[in-house]
C-alpha positions as CSV (number, residue, x, y, z in Angstrom):
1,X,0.0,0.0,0.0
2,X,1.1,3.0,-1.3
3,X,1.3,6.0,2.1
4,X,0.4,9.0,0.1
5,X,-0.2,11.9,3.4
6,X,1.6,14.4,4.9
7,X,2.3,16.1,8.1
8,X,-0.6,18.7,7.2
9,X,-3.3,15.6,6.7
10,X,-2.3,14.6,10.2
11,X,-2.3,17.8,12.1
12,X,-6.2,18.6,9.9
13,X,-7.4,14.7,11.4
14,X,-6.2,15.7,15.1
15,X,-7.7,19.2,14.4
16,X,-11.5,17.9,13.5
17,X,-11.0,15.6,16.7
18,X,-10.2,18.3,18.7
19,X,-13.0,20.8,17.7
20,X,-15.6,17.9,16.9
21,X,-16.5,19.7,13.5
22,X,-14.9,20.8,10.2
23,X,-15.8,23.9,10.4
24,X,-14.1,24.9,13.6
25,X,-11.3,23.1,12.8
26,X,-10.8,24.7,9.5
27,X,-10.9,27.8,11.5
28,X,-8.7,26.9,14.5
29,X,-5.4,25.4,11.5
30,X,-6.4,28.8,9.4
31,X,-7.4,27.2,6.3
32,X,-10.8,26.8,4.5
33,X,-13.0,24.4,4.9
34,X,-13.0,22.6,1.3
35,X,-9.1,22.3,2.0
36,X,-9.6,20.6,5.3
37,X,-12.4,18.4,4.0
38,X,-9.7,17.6,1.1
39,X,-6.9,17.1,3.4
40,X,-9.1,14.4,5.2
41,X,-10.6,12.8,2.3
42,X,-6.8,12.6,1.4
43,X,-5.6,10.6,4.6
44,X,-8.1,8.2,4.4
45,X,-7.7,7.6,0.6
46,X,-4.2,7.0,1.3
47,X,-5.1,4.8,4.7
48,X,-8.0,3.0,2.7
49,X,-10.3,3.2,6.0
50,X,-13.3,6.0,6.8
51,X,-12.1,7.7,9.9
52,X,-15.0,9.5,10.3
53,X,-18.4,9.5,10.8
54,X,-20.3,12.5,9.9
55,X,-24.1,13.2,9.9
56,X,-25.6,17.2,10.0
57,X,-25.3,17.8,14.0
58,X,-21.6,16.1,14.7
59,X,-18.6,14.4,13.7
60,X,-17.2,11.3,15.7
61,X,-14.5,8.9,14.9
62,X,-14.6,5.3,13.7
63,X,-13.5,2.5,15.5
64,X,-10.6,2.6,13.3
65,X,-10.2,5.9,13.7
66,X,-10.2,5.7,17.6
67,X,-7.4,3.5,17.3
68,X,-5.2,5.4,14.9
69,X,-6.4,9.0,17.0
70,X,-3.2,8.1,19.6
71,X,-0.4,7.2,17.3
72,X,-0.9,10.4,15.6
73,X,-0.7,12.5,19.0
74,X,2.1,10.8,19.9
75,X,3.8,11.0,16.1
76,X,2.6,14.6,16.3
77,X,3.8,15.6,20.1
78,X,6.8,13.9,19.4
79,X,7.8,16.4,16.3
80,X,6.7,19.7,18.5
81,X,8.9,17.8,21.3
82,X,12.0,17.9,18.9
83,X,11.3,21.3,17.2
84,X,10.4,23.2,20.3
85,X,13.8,21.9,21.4
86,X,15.7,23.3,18.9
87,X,16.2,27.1,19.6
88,X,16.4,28.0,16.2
89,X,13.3,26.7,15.1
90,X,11.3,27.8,18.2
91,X,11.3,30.8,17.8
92,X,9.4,30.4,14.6
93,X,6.7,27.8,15.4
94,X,3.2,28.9,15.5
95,X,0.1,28.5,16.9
96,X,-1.9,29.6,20.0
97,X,-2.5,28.0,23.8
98,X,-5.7,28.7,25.9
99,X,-5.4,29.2,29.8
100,X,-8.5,29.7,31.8
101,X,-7.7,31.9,34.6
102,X,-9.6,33.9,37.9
103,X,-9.2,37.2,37.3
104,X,-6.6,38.1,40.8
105,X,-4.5,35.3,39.2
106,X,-4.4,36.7,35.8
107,X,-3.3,40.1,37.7
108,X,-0.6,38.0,39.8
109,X,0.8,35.5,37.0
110,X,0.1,35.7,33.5
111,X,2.3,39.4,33.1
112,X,5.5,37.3,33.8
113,X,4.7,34.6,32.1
114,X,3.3,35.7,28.6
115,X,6.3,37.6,28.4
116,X,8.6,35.1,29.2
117,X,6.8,32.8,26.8
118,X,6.6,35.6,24.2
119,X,10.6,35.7,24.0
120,X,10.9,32.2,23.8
121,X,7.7,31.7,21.1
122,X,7.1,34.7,19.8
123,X,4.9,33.3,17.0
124,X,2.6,31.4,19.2
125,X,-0.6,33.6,20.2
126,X,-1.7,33.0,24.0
127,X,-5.7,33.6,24.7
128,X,-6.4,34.4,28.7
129,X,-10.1,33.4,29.4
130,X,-10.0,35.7,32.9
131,X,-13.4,34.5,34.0
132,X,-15.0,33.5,37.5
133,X,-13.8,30.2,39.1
134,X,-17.2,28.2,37.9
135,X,-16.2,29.6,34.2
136,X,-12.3,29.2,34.3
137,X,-13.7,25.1,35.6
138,X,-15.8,24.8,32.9
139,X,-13.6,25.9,30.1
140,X,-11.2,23.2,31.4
141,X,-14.0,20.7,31.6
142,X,-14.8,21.0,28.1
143,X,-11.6,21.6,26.5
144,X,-12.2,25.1,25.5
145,X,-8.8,25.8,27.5
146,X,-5.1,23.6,27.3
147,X,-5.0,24.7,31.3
148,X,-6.5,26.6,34.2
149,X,-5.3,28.5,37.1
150,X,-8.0,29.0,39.7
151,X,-8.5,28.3,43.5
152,X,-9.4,25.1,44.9
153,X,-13.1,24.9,45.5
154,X,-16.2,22.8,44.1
155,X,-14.0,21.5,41.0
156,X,-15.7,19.4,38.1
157,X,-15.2,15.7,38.4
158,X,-13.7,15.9,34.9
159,X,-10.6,18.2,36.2
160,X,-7.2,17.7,38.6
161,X,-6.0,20.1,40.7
162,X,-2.4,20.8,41.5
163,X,-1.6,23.4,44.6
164,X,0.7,26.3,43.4
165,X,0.8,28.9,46.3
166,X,-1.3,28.8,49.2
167,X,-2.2,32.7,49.9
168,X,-4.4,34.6,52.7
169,X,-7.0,37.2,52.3
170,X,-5.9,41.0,53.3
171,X,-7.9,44.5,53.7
172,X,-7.3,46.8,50.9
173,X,-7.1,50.0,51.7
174,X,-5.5,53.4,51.1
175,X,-2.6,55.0,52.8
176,X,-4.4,57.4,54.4
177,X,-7.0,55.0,56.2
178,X,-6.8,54.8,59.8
179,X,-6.3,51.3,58.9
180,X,-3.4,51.2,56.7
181,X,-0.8,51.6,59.9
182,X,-1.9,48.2,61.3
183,X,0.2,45.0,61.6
184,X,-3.0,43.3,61.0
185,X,-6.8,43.6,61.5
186,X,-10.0,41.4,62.5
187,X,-12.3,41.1,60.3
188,X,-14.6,42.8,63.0
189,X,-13.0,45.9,62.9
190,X,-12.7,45.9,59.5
191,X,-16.6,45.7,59.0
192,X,-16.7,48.5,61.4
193,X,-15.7,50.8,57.9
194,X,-17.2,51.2,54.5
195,X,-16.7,48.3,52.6
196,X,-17.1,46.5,49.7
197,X,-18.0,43.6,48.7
198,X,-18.4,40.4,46.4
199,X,-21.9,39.1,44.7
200,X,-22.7,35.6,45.2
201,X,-21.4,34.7,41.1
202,X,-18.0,34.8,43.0
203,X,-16.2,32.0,43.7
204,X,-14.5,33.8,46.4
205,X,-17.7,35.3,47.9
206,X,-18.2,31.3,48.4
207,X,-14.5,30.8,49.9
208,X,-15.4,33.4,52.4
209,X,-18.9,32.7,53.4
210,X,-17.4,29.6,54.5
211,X,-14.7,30.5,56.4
212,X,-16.8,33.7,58.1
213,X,-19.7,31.1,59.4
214,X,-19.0,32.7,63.0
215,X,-17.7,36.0,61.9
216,X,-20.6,37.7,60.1
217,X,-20.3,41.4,59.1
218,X,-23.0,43.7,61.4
219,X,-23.4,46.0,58.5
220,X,-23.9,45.5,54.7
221,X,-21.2,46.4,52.3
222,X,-21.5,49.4,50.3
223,X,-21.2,48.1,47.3
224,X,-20.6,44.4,45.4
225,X,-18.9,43.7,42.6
226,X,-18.5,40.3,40.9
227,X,-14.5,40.6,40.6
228,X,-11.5,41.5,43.0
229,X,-9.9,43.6,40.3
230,X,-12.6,46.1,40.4
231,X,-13.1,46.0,44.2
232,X,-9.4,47.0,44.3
233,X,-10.2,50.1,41.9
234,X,-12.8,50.6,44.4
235,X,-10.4,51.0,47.0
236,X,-8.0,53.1,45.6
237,X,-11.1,55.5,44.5
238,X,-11.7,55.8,48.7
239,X,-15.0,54.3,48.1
240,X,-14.2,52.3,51.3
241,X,-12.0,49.0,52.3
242,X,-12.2,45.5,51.1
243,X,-11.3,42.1,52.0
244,X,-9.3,40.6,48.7
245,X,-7.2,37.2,48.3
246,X,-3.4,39.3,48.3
247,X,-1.9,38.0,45.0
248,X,-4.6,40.2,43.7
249,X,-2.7,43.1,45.8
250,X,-0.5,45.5,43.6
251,X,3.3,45.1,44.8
252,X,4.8,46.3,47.7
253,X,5.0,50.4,47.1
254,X,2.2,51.3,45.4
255,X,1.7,55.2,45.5
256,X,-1.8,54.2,47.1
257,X,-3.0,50.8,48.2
258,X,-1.5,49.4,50.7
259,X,-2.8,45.5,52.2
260,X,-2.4,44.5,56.0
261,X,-3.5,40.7,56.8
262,X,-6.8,39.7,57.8
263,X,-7.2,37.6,61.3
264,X,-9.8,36.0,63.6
265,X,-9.8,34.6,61.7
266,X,-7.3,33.7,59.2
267,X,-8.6,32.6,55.9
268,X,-6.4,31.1,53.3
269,X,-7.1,30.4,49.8
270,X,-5.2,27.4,47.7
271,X,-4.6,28.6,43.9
272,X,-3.8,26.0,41.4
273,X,-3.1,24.7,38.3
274,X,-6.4,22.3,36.7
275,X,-6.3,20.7,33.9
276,X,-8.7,18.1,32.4
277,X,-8.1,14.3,33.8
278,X,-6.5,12.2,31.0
279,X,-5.9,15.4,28.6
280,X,-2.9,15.6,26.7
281,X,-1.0,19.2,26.3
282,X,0.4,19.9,23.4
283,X,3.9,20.9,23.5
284,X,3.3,24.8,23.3
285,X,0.6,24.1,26.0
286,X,3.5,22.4,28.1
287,X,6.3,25.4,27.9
288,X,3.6,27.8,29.3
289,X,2.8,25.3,31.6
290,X,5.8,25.0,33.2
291,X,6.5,29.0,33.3
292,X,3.2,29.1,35.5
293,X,5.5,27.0,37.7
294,X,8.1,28.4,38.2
295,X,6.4,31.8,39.2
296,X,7.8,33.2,42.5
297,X,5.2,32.8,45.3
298,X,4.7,36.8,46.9
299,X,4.7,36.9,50.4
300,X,0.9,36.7,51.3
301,X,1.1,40.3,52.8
302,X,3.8,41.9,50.4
């Protein structure tokens, strides 16, 4: 038998898998879809087997083509392994990675790290989902992202998690609070100021809730907001104080904020890498990956 396909046939047959429709997978390898339907009409000429089964709602694979879907990962993983190793050729290979990420993590991590990545790939595009924890879960769940980094919390059964940092919740506040010159405040007194708040969407509204069972706030906040980045900017408006997880904390000598730990009690957050159970990353996926790794943890009060 005659092998008559190329690298491009194989990377289009692990494209419609991945997508689980010509159309998107056309769109995500940058080609029309004619030449993907041609590229995969070509493989399985060449293969002499249907590798697909296609009706008008979905796409799924054969029974031959379930078997043949993990020797072309590994054939393909294997090539981005050797290229990506190569300096010289990195720096020219292309494509894109997804990482799902809660917004205070984004603020913490993903500066660093795209750059970092950037110089050593600077042809591979990186999308940030920066969504709420439920979202950032269920774009990992369903393959819409290579990765996630989120807190540990109600996680789908479909997902791993793998402890990065363990951090503690601050007050934000200004300079020129009466609180800012404290080595650290209850929670009590801090709920005896203006403060604001997180709507019940957030995952860290649920984080708290639990841990502040016995500490309940005598007041209501002045204001909620569904993300810590924009109860920060809150803050630093002199809108009032907030209670925020302190990666999501500017560095140390900001002209304005400042954080001071949060006790009676303590409340500590676990963030995380999550990926799907069983998922293979590519090898792009994998570099950035590792970069999220290696990211410094910041003392929890800066």
């Amino acid at each position: 038998m005659s092998i008559n396909f190329d690298l491009n046939d194989l990377q289009a047959f692990r494209a419609v898998v991945e997508n689980g429709s010509f159309r998107k997978a056309a769109d995500a390898i940058r080609i029309t879809q004619p030449a993907l339907s041609r590229r995969i009409e070509k493989l399985e000429s060449a293969l002499n087997v249907k590798l697909f089964e296609r009706t008008t709602r979905k796409v799924s694979l054969t029974t031959v083509g379930l078997a043949f879907l993990p020797q072309v990962e590994r054939m393909l993983d294997d090539l981005d392994i050797a290229l990506m190793s190569i300096s010289e050729v990195a720096s020219t290979r292309m494509g894109h990675v997804t990482i799902a990420c809660v917004p205070s993590a984004a603020y913490y991590f993903m500066p660093q790290v795209i750059s970092a990545f950037h110089r050593l790939y600077p042809r591979i595009k990186v999308r940030v989902l920066d969504a709420s924890a439920n979202e950032v879960n269920s774009a990992v769940a369903l393959g819409e992202a290579d990765f996630g980094v989120s807190f540990s919390g109600t996680l789908a059964s479909e997902v791993d998690f793998e402890l990065l940092l363990q951090e503690r919740y601050v007050v934000a506040c200004r300079r020129d609070h009466p609180l800012a010159e404290r080595e650290q405040v209850s929670w009590e007194e801090m709920y005896e100021y203006d403060y604001i708040s997180l709507d019940k969407t957030s995952g860290n509204r649920m984080v708290l809730d639990q841990a502040l069972l016995r500490s309940p706030a005598k007041k209501p906040s002045i204001c909620e907001t569904r993300h810590v980045t924009t109860m920060i900017g809150l803050v630093e408006a002199g809108l009032g104080v907030a209670a925020v997880p302190s990666i999501a904390m500017p560095a140390a000598g900001h002209p304005i904020l400042v954080s001071v730990p949060l006790i009676e009690p303590e409340v500590l957050r676990n963030v995380g890498l999550i990926k799907r159970r069983g998922r293979t990353l590519t090898p792009a996926a994998i570099e950035l990956e590792q970069l999220v790794r290696q990211m410094p943890a910041r003392s929890a009060g800066h």
